[in-house]
Structures are given as structure tokens and as C-alpha cells.
C-alpha positions as CSV (number, residue, x, y, z in Angstrom):
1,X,0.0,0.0,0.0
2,X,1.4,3.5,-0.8
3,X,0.5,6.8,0.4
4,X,-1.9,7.7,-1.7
5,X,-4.2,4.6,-1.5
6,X,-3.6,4.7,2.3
7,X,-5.6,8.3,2.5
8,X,-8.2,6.8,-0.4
9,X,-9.0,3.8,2.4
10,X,-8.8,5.9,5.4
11,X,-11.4,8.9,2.9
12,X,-13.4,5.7,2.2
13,X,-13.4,4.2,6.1
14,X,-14.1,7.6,8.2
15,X,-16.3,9.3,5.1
16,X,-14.2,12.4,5.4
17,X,-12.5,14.2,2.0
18,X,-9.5,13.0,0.9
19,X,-7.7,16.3,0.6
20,X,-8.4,16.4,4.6
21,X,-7.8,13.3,5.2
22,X,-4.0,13.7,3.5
23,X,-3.7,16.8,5.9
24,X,-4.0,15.1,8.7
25,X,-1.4,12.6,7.7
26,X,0.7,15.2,6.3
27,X,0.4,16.8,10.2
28,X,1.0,13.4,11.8
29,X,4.1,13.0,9.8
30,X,5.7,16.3,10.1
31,X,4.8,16.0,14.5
32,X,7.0,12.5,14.3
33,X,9.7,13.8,11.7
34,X,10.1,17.1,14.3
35,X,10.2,15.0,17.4
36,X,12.9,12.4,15.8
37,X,14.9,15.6,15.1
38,X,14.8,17.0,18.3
39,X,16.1,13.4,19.9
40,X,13.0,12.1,21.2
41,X,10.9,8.9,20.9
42,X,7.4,8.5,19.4
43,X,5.9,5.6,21.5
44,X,2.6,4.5,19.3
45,X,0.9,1.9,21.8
46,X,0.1,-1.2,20.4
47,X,1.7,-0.3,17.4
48,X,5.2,0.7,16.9
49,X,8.3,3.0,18.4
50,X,10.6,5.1,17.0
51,X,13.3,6.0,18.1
52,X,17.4,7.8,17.2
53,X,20.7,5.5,17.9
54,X,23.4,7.2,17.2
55,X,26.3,4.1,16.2
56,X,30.0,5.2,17.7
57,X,33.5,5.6,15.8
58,X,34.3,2.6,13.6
59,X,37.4,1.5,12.0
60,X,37.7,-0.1,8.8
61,X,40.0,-1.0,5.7
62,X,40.0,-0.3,2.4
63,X,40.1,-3.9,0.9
64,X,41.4,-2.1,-2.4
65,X,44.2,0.3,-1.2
66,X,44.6,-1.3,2.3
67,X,44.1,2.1,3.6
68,X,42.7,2.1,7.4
69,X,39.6,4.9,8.0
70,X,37.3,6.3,10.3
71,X,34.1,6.1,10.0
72,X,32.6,8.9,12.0
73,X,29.4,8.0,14.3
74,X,26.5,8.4,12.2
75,X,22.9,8.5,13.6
76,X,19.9,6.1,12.5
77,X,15.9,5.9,13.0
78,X,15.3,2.5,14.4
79,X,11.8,0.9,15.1
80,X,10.3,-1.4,17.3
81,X,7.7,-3.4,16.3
82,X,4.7,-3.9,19.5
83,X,4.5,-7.5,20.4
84,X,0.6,-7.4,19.6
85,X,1.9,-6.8,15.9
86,X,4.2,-9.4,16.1
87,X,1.9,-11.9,17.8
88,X,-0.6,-11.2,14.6
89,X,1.9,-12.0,12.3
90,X,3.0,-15.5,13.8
91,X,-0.9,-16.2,13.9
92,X,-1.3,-16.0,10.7
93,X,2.0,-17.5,9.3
């Protein structure tokens, strides 16, 4: 499912328009993107959690010039899936 037939269900499933409908999401989106960005965690009970890890210094080598570098610490969006979710999924596997 993509965006656009997400906000089509959701028009379909609440009767609302789907221009409002893809504002709301639009707003939904932008409050988790901003909260991500300013280091915190968007806890969806029941559903999923979001969170920033931030990995530390590594080392590597080049395999082609045998150099040795640094990669510098980098951070990452991670998620955690709810066990309800997960629990659904086994069921039906």
C-alpha cells in the first residue's frame, strides 16, 4: 500500500475528504519527523516505536588500497515493532 491509497482507504473508512484526510497525515508526519529531530521517541501503543541510535566511531580497511579509515558516528531511526503486531503476524504465518 502507498501513500496515496492509504488516505483513499482511510477517505473511504471515516467518510471524510481525501484532501483532509492527506492533511491530517501530512500533520501526523511532520509532529513525528520534528520530534525524531529533536532526539526524542514517538511511542505508538500497540503499534510501533521510533526511536534515534546514534552508532560510535568505527574502523575499517579499504580492501582495495589497504588504507585504514574512520568512520565517523552516524545516527539512525530505528523501530520497534509492538509484540501485539508481532503476535498477529505468527498467527497468521
Amino acid at each position: 500500500m502507498n501513500r496515496q491509497e492509504l488516505i483513499k482507504r482511510i477517505s473511504e473508512q471515516t467518510g471524510e475528504y481525501q484532501c483532509d484526510v492527506k492533511r491530517v497525515i501530512e500533520s501526523y508526519e511532520d509532529n513525528i519527523i520534528s520530534e525524531l529531530l529533536n532526539g526524542g521517541n514517538v511511542h505508538l501503543h500497540g503499534f510501533i516505536t521510533l526511536f534515534v541510535k546514534e552508532s560510535s566511531e568505527k574502523n575499517y580497511i579499504n580492501p582495495m588500497t589497504k588504507q585504514q579509515k574512520i568512520l565517523p558516528p552516524t545516527k539512525k531511526i530505528r523501530v520497534k515493532v509492538s509484540d501485539k503486531i508481532n503476535r498477529q503476524i505468527e498467527d497468521n504465518c
